[in-house]
N, C-alpha and C positions, 0 to 999 in steps of 0.2 A: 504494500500500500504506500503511497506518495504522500508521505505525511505534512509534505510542506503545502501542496498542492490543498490539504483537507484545510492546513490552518489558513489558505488564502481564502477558499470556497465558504467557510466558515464564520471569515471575520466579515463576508459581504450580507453571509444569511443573518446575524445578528441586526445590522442595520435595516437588512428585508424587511426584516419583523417591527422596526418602529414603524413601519408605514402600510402593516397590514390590518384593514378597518374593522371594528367591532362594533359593539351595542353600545347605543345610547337610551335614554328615557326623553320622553316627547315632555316638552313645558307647556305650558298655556302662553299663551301672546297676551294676557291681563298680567303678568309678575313684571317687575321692574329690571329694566337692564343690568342693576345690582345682583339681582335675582338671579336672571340670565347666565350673568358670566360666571354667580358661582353652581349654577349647575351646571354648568359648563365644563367646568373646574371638577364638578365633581366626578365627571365621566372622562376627563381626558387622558388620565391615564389606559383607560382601557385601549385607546386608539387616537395616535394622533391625529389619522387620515381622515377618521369619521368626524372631528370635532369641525371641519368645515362645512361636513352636512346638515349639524345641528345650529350652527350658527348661521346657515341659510333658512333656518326656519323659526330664530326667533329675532337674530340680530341682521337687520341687512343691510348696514354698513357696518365694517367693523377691519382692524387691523390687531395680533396681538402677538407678541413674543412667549413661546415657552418653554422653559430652562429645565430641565431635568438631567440626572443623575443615579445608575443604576449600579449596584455590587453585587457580585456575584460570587458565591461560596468554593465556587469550583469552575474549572474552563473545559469542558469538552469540542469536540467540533464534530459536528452532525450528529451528535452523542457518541461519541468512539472517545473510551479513554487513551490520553496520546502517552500513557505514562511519568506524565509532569503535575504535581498538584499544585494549581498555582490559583489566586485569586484574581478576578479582574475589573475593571471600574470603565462604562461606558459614561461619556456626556456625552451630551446636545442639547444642541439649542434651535431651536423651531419659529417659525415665520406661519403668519397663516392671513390670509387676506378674503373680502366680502369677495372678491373678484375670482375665487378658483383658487388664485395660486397658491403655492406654499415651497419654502424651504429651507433648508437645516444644515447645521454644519455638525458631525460628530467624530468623536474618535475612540482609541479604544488602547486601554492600559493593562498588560501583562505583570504582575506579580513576579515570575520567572524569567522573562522574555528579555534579553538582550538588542538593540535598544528596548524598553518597556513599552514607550508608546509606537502600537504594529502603524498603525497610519491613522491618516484622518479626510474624512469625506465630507465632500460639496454634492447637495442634493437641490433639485429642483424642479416643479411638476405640480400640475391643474389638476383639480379635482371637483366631482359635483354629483347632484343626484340623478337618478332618472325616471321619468315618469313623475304623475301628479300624488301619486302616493309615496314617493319617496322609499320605498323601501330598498332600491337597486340605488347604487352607489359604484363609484368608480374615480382611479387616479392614474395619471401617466407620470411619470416622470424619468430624470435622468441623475445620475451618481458619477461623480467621479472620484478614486481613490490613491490618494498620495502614502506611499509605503515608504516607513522610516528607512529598507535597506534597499529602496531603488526596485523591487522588483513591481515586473511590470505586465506579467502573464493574463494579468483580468484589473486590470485597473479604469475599469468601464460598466457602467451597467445602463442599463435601460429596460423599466418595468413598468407592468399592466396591470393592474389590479381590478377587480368587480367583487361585489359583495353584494349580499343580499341578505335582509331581518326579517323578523314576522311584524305585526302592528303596533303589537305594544314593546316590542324591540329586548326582550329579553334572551330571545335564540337568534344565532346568525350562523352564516358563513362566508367565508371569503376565500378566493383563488387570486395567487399573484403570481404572474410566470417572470421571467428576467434572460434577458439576452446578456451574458457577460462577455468581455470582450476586451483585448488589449493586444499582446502578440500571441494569443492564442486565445479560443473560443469555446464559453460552454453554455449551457441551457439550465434553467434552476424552475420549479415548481413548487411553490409551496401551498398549502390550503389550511385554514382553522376553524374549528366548529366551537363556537362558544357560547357561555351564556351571562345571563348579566343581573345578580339578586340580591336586592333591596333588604340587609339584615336590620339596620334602624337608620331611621334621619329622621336628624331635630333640624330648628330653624338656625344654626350654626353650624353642623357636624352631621355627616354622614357613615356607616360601616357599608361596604358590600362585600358581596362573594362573586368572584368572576370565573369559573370554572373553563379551561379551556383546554382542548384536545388540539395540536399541529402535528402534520406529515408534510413531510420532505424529499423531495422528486429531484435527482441531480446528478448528472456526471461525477462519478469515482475513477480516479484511476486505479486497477491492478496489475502489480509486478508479482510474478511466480516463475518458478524454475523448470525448462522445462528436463523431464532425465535425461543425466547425461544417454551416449552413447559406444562404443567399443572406438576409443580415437577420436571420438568425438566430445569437447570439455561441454558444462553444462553451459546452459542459456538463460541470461534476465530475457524477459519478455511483457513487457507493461503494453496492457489494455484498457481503453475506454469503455463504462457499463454505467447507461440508463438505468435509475429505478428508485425504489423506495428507499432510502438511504435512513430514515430515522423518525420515529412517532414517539410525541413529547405529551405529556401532560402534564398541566399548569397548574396549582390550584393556589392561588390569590387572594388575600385579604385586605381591602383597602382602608383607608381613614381619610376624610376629605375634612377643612378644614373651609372656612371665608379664600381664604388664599394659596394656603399650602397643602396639598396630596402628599401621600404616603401610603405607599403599597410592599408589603412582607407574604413573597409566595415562594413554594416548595416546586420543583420542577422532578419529572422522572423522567428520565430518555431511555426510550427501548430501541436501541440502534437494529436494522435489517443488516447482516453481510449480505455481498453481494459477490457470485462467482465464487473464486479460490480466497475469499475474506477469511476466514474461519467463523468461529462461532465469539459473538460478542458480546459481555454482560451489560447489564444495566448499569445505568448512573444516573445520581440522584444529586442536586444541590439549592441552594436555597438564594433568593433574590431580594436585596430589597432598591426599592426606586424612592428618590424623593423630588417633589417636581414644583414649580410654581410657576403661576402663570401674570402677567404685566398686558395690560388694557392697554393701548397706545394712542386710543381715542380717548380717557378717559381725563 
């Protein structure tokens, strides 16, 4: 297995995942823009991508910055332990406009990782709903990724995303596919089915439970031997293989404040091999994000 190749493929699906849409709660258009932007606040952790949809339906003009901050207990990449325990620490910061667009700049911090910071990405890309019902949703955008040690094999993406809720917005799902690309080319799928429940909110604070299942669709490399022969010495032999690469589940605890979110969830990855992979165990680690959000109109 090309294990540099996983931690490059890996550090792009990370970022994937800020910009794959989930559940929000519908408001009433009688609450005050106060109102608005903290329930706004109080979903956006669930998904950044979505939170332009909701602010299409109660704020229709609106610009806002949001900052967030993610730690993670453990670094896997596509759930495959790479033999390193290390910790890791994502930022970003987010752009979001009445107008569709939205973007972000993030990067991402190794524990272990010689330099520590792997790189950092420039995001950018329109998003909106479809239909009078809004339940279909969708984003385009573009990534570009700057790697502390110059490498340059997928320093590119370009993704699609669609998603779809039920009415009262508490079940979704979302598919985002990605062309990655730089001096070399690969194709990424990912899809999340989630859900979105209301354990208490007061007029200051909220608790929810955001349960969430992702699968991961994506070029692996594998290297395997092939046997030798009589004069003949053995063979590396690295192959490209499509497929299921890794199914995650999430399960999330948030706290919303007036201002400030805070979310503490447990993650388990059940990695698929794939071909000559062998057999791969599970891995388990734990997340927490802290995020706030700044009114720009306000």
């Amino acid at each position: 297995m090309n294990c540099r190749k996983f931690r490059v493929e890996s550090n792009v699906i990370k970022l994937l995942f800020f910009t794959i849409a989930t559940s929000f709660i519908s408001y009433s258009q009688e609450t005050t823009n106060d109102e608005e932007i903290d329930s706004l606040l109080d979903e956006l952790f669930f998904n950044d991508e979505q939170l332009v949809d909701d602010l299409l339906n109660s704020i229709h003009q609106y610009d806002f910055l949001y900052t967030n901050t993610t730690f993670n207990s453990n670094t896997f990449f596509a759930g495959r332990d790479s033999g390193i325990d290390q910790k890791n620490l994502i930022p970003q910061i987010s752009y979001y406009s009445s107008s569709g667009f939205n973007a972000s700049v993030s990067s991402v911090y190794y524990e272990q990782q010689n330099p520590n910071w792997d790189f950092v990405s420039l995001s950018g890309g329109y998003g909106n709903t479809i239909g009078k019902t809004r339940k279909f949703h969708y984003n385009i955008s573009y990534s570009r990724f700057f790697y502390s040690d110059g490498f340059d094999a997928f320093n590119n993406s370009i993704d699609a995303t669609i998603g779809v809720r039920n009415t009262n917005r508490i079940l979704g799902m979302v598919i985002v596919g990605s062309y990655l690309f730089g001096t070399r080319q690969s194709i990424q799928i990912s899809s999340r089915i989630y859900g979105n429940l209301t354990l208490s909110k007061q007029t200051n604070h909220a608790f929810k439970f955001r349960p969430q299942i992702h699968f991961l669709f994506a070029e692996q490399a594998i290297t395997f031997m092939v046997p030798p022969r009589i004069g003949v010495p053995p063979i590396l032999v690295t192959t490209e293989a499509f497929g299921l690469l890794n199914t995650q589940i999430y399960l999330p605890v948030s706290f919303t404040t007036s201002s400030w979110d805070i979310e503490l969830g447990w993650n388990l990855n059940l990695p698929r091999p794939i071909e000559n992979e062998g057999n791969l165990n599970m891995t388990n680690f734990f997340s927490l994000t802290v995020g706030y959000l700044i009114n720009l109109r306000k």
